[in-house]
C-alpha positions as CSV (number, residue, x, y, z in Angstrom):
1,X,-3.3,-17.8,10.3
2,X,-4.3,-14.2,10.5
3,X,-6.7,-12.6,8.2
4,X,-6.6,-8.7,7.9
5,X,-9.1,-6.1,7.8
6,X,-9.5,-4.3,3.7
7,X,-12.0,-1.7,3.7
8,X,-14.1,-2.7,0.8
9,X,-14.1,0.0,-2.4
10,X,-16.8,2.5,-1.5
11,X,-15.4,2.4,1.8
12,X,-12.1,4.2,0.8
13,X,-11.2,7.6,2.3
14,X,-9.7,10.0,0.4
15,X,-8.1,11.7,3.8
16,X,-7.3,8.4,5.0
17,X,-5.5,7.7,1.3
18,X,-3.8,10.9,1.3
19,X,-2.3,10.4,5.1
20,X,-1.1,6.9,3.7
21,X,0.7,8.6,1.0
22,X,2.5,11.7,3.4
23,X,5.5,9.1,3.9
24,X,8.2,8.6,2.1
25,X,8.6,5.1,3.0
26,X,4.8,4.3,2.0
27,X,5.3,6.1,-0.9
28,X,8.4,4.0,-2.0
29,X,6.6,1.1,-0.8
30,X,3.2,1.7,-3.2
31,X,5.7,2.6,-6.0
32,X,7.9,-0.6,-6.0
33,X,4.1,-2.7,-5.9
34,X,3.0,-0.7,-9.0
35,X,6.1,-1.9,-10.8
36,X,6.0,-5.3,-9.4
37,X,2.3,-6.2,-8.7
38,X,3.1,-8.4,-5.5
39,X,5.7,-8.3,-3.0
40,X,6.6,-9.9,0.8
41,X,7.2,-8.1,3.5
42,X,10.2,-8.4,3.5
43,X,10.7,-7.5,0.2
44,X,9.6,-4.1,1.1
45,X,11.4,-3.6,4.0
46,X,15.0,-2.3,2.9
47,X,16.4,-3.2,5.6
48,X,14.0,-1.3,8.3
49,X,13.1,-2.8,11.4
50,X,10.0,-5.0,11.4
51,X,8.2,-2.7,13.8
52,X,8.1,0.3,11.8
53,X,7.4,-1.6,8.7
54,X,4.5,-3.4,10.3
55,X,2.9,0.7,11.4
56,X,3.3,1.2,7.4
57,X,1.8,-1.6,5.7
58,X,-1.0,-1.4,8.6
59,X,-1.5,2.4,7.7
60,X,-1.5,1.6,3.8
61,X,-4.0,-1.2,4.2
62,X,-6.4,0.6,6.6
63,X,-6.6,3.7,3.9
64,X,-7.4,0.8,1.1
65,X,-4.0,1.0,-0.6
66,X,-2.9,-2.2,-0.5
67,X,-4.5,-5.7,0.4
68,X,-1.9,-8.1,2.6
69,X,-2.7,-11.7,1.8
70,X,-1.1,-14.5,4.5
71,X,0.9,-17.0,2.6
72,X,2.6,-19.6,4.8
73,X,5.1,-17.6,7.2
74,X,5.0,-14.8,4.6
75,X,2.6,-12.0,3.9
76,X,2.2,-10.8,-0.3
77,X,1.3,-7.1,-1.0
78,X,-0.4,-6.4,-3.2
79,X,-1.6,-2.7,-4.9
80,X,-5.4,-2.0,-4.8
81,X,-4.8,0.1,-8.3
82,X,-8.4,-1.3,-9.7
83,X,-9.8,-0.5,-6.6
84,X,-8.2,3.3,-6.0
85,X,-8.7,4.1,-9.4
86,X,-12.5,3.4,-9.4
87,X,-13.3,5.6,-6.4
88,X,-10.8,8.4,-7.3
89,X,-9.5,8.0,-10.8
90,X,-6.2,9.2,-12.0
91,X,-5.0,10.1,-8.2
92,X,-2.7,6.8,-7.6
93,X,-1.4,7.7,-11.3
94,X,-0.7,11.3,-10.4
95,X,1.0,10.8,-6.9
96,X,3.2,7.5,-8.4
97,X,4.3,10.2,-11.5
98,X,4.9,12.7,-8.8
99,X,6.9,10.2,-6.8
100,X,9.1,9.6,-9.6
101,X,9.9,13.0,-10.7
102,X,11.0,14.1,-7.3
């Protein structure tokens, strides 16, 4: 089973946050977990290929956005909200109110 890398709370770049959220993908991607808490893979995907999904979750759970839990063949997202909002409170809520207003 593989395990993947989280950087741990006080680890979490803001640089490294803000690249994660310059896509529009990633940004629909941290949107839809903030409305659903968890999702697979490949209920993130819309239809993109599994390569370029895979670059996206990897660059969203590198920056400490989102934490990717193995579960069987699947893999559940999940959004680090507790965890963003303790190192750089009322960002995440201010980009996902951005999101939605574009």
């Amino acid at each position: 089973m593989r395990t993947y890398k989280h950087p741990k709370t006080e680890e979490i770049d803001l640089t490294r946050v803000l690249y994660a959220l310059s896509d529009p993908i990633r940004i629909e991607i941290v949107s839809t977990l903030a409305k659903q808490r968890t999702a697979t893979c490949a209920e993130l995907d819309a239809g993109r290929p599994k390569s370029s999904m895979s670059h996206h979750f990897r660059a969203l759970r590198e920056a400490g956005l989102i934490r990717t839990t193995p579960d069987g063949t699947s893999h559940i997202n999940e959004l680090r909200r507790a965890d963003i909002d303790a190192r750089f409170p009322g960002l995440l809520k201010s980009i996902l109110k951005a999101a939605t207003e574009n």
